[in-house]
N, C-alpha and C positions, 0 to 999 in steps of 0.2 A: 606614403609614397605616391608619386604621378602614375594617374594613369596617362601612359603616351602609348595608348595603340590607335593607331590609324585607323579614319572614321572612313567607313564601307562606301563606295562610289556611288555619286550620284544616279538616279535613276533619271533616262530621258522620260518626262512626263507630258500626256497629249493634253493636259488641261490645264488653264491657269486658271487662278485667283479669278472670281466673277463669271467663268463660262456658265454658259446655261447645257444643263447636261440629264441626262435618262438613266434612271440604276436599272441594270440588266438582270443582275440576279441576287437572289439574298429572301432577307425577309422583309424589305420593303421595294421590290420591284414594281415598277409600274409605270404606264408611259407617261405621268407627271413630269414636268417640266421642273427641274430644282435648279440653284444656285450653287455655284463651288464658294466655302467661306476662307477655306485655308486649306494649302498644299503644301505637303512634308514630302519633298524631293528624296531626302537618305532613306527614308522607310516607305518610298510609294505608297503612301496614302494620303487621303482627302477629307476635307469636314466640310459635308454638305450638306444645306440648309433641310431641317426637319428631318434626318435619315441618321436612323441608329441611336434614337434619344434615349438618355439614361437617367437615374436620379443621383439629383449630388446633394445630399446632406451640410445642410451649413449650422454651425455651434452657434450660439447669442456670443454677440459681440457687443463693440459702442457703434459699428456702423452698420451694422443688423441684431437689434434688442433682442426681436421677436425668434431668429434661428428659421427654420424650415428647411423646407425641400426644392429646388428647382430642376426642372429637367433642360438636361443639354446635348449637343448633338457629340458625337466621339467619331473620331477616323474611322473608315474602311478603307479597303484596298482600292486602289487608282482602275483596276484590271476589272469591277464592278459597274464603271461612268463609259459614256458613252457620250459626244459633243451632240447637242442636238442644232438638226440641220431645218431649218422652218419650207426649207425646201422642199425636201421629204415627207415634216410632219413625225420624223420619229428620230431617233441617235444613227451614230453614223460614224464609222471609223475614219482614220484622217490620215494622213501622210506628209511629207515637208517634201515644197518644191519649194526653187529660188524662184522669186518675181523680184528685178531690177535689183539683183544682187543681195537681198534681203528673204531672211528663209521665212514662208509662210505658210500655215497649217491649211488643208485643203479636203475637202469632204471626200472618200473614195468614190462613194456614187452618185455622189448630184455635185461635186464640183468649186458647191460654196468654199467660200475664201473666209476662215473665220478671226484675224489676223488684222 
């Protein structure tokens, strides 16, 4: 049988694809400078570059003989990142104003336009 139940609302999210962003809390907080690699809008979460690596096991194949181990990054929660503002120098929460009729993401305390 179909599953047909309706997929849970999208989350508005303060970060795309490529922001450069500060993890605030967790087990790898720190005021390092990372990359967003991918955002999963349904489930508010993030895969950001170096943060949360895990080990993934790979079988011998024909396109890997040898098999092994690689470590890779896994989502955490969106509600962890913070945009960073080079204004400030550290992350920075953000809000939407309209500039020229277009909505664009804006630092709370220094203002930057990151958009």
């Amino acid at each position: 049988m179909l599953n047909n139940k309706p997929k849970p609302p999208r989350r508005p999210m303060h970060v795309k694809k490529g922001d450069k962003v500060v993890v605030m809390s967790g087990q790898y907080k720190s005021t390092e400078v990372r990359e967003v690699l991918k955002v999963d809008a349904q489930a508010g979460r993030v895969i950001v570059q170096g943060v949360n690596l895990r080990w993934k096991h790979h079988k011998r194949s024909q396109q890997n003989p040898k098999g092994g181990r690689v470590q890779l990054e896994q989502p955490i929660d969106a509600s962890k990142v913070l945009l960073f503002s080079a204004k400030l120098g550290k992350g920075t929460r953000t809000k939407v104003d309209r500039v020229e009729g277009k909505k664009v993401r804006v630092g709370v305390r220094c203002g930057t336009k990151f958009d």
